[in-house]
VEXMIMI-667451 format. One record per residue (C-alpha): x, y, z; residue in three letters. Coordinates in pm, 1 decimal. Each point is the difference from the previous one (the first is absolute). Last residue first. Example, Ala and Ser with C-alpha at 12.3 -4.5 7.8 and 13.67 -1.06 7.14 Angstrom:
VEXMIMI-667451
1367.0|-106.0|714.0|SER
-137.0|-344.0|66.0|ALA
END
This chain:
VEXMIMI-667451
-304.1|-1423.4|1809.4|UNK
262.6|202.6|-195.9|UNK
105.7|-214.4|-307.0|UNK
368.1|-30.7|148.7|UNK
293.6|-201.3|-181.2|UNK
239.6|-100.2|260.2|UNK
386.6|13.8|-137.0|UNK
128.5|-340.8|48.2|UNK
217.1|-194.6|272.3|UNK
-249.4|-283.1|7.7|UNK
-66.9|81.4|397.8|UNK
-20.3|374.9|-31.6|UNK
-225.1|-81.8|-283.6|UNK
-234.0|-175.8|197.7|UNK
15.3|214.3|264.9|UNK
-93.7|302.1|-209.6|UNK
-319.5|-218.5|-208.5|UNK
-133.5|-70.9|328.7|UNK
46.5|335.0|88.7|UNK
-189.0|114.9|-301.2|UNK
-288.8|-237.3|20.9|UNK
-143.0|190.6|247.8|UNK
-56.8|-64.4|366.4|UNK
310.0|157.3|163.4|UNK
-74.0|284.7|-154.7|UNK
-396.8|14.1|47.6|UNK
128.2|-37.6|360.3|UNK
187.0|345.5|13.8|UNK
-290.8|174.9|-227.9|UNK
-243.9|-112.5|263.0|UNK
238.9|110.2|309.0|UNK
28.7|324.5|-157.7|UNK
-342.7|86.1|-36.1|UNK
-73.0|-105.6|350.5|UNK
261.0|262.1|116.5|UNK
-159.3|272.7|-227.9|UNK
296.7|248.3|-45.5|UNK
-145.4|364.1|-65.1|UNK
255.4|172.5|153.3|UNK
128.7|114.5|-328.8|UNK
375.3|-163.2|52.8|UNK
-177.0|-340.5|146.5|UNK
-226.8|30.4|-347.4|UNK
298.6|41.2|-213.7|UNK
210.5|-300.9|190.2|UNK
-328.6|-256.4|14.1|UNK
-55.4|126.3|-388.2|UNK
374.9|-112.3|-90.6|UNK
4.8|-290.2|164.5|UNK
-283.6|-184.4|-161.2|UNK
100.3|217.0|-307.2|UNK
329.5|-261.0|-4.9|UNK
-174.0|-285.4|142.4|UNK
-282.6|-63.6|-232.4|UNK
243.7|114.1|-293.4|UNK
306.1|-263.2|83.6|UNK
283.1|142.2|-146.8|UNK
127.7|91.3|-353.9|UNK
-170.7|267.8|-25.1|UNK
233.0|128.9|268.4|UNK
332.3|-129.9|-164.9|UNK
-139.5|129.2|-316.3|UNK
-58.6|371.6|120.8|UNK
320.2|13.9|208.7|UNK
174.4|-57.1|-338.9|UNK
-187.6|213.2|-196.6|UNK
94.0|263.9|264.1|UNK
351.0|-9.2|-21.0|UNK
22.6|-166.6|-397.5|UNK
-191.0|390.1|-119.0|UNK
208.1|177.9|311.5|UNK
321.8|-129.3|-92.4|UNK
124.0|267.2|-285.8|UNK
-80.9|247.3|251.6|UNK
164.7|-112.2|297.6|UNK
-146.2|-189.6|273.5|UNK
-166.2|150.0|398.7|UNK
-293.9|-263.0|118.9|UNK
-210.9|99.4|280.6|UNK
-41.1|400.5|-59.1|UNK
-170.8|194.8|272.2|UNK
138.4|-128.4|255.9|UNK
129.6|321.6|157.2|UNK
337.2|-68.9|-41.9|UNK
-28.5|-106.5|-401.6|UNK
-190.7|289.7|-38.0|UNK
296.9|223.1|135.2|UNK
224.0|-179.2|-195.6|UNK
-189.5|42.3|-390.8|UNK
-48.6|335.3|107.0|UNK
-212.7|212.3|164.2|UNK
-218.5|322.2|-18.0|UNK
-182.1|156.1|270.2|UNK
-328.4|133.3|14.0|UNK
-24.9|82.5|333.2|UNK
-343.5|-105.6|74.5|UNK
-73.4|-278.8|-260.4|UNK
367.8|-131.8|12.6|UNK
136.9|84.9|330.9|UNK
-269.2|-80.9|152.3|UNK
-21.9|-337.4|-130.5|UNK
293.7|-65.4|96.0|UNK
-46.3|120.6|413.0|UNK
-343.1|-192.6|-27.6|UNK
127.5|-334.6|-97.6|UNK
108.2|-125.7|-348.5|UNK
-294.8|-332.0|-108.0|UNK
-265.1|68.6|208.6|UNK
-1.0|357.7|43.4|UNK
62.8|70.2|-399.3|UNK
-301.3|-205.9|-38.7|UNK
-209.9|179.9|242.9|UNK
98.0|300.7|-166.4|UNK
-86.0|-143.3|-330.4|UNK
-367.5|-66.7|156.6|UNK
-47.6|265.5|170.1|UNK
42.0|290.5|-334.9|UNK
291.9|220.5|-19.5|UNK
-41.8|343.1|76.4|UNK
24.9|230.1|-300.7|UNK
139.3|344.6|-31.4|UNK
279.8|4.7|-255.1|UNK
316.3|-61.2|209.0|UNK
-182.5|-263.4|285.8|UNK
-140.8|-190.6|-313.5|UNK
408.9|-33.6|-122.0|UNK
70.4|-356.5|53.4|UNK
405.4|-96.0|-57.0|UNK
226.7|-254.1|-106.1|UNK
281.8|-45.3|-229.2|UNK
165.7|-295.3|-203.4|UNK
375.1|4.3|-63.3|UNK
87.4|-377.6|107.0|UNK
-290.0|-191.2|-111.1|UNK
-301.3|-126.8|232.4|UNK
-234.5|-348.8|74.0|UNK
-267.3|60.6|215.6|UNK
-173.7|-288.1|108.3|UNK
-352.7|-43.9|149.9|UNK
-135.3|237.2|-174.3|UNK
-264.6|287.4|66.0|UNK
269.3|185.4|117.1|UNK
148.7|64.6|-352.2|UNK
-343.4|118.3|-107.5|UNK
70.0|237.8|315.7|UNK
287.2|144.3|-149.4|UNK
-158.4|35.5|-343.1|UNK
-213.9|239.5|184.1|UNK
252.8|312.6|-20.5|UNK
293.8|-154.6|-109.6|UNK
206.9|-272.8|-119.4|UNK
356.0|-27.0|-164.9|UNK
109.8|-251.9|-247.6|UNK
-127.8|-368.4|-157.8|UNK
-135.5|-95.9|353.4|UNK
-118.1|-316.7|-22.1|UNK
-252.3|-34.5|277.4|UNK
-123.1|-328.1|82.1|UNK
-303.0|-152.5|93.9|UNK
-116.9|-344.3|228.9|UNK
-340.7|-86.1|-101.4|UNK
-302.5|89.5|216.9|UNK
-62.4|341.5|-177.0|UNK
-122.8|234.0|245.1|UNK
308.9|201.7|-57.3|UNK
-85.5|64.5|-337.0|UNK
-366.3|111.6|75.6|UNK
91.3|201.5|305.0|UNK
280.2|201.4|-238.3|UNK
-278.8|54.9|-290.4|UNK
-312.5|79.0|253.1|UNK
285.8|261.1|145.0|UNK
88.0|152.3|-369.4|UNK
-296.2|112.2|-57.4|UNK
28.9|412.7|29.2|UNK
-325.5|107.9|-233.6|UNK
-185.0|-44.1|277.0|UNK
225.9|296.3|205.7|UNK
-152.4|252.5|-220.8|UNK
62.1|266.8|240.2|UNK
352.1|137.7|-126.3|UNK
56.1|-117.6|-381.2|UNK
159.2|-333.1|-108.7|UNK
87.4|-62.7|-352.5|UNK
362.9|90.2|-14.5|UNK
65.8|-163.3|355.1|UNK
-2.4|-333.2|-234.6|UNK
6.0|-246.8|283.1|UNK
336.1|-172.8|88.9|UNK
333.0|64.2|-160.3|UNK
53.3|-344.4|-40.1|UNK
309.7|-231.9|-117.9|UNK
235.8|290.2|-111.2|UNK
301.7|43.9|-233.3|UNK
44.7|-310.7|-205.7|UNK
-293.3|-77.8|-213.5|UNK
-333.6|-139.7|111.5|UNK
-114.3|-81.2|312.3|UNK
-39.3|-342.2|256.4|UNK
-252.9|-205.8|131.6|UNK
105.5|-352.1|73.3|UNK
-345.1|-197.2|131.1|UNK
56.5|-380.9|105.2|UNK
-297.5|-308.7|6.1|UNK
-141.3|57.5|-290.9|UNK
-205.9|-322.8|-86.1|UNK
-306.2|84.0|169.9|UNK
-72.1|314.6|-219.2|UNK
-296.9|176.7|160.5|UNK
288.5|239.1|235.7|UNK
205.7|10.0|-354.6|UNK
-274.4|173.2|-185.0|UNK
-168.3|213.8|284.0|UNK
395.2|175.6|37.3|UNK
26.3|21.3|-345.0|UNK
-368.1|201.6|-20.2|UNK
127.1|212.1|283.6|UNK
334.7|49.9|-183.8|UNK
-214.0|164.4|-316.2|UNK
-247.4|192.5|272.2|UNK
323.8|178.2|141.7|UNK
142.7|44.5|-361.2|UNK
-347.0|196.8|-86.3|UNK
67.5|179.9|320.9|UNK
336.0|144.2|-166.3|UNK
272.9|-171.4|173.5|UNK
374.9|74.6|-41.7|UNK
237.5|-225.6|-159.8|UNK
269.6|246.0|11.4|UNK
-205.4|200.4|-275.8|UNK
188.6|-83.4|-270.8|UNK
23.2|-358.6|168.4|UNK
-315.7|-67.6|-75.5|UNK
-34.3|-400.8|28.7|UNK
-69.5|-112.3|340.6|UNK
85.4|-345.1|-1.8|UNK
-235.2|-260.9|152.0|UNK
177.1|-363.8|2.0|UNK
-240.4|-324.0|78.8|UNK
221.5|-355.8|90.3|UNK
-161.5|-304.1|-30.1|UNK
181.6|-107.8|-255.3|UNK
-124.6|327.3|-242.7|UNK
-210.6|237.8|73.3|UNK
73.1|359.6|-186.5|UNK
-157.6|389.0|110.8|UNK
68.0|287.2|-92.9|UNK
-80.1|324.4|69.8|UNK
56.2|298.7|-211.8|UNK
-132.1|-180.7|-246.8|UNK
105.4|-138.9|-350.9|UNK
-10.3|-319.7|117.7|UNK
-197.9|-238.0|233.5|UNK
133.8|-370.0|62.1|UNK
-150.5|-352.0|72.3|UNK
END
């Protein structure tokens, strides 16, 4: 499956779905037509039961995300501004994501980044947010994320202050989980992607909505015990130990 000639894009292939942000004129900016395109990705690969990692990544060489189009927002028409049903829909995803980040980041392509669950950096990339510098406040949900996921002391210096930082400062504030050179990146995160994929589905977003929903305080404890034994009941794990016994690679179907 693949969509071209948009500014985003979307391909499936082995299990494994890639959106790239494709307007690098603009430093991949989003219009709110672009916001509704990656909505409709997001919808595609959350009904596709055979995608089981996201990569999303941008176009060209200088910057991943520049965040929302600032260009078409005007003071008190704070509908227009959908960007947080866009960052709540990605992270909502149950499958594990990663962030390729193809150059620097910005604005609300910082919190697309947080949305993942690995962050994989070059040497050379920047970081900053600039609401505080033009006016707006940044809306709950991001700041909840940025909370989360860099503490209060970070994220004030980013929303609040406004601060830029480098490839090393966002490597020591846990920002970024991976750190490879350029020509890297593409095997770097395809790489991570495959291993991943690779692995037992049931268990792998098994884990992964227990840790998101523990982080959002909205943990169900007798959730998590049912997802726990469907584990240890499905086929998968008998197919694991198997394997493990016949020294093979396992090959998962996901129930």
């Amino acid at each position: 499956m693949a969509s071209e000639n948009t500014t985003i894009q979307l391909t499936i292939e082995n299990h494994i779905a890639t959106i790239r942000l494709n307007n690098p004129e603009r430093h991949n900016a989003l219009a709110s037509s672009d916001m509704e395109q990656f909505r409709e990705a997001l919808a595609a690969i959350k009904k596709n039961a055979d995608v089981r990692v996201l990569i999303l990544t941008g176009a060209g060489n200088k910057t991943f995300c520049a965040g929302a189009a600032l260009d078409q927002l005007s003071a008190g028409d704070m509908e227009a501004y959908d960007f947080p049903t866009l960052t709540d829909a990605l992270a909502q995803l149950s499958i594990p994501k990663i962030c390729a980040f193809n150059g620097s980041v910005y604005g609300g392509g910082v919190e697309l980044g947080l949305c993942c669950d690995f962050r994989i950096g070059i040497p050379g990339m920047r970081m900053f947010v600039p609401p505080a510098r033009i006016g707006i406040c940044y809306h709950l949900s991001g700041i909840k994320r940025y909370l989360s996921l860099l503490g209060a002391a970070n994220t004030k210096r980013i929303l609040v202050a406004s601060e830029e930082f480098n490839t090393e400062g966002l490597q020591l504030m846990g920002y970024l989980t991976h750190l490879c050179d350029v020509e890297a990146l593409e095997a770097t995160v395809r790489e991570l992607a495959e291993r991943i994929a690779g692995y037992a589905p049931m268990a792998v977003q098994a884990m992964q909505r227990i840790i998101d929903q523990h982080e959002s305080g909205e943990l169900s404890e007798e959730e998590a015990n049912h997802w726990v034994k469907s584990c240890w009941q499905s086929e998968d794990l008998q197919e694991g130990l198997k394997a493990m016994q016949e020294k093979r690679a396992p090959s998962f179907k996901g129930n």
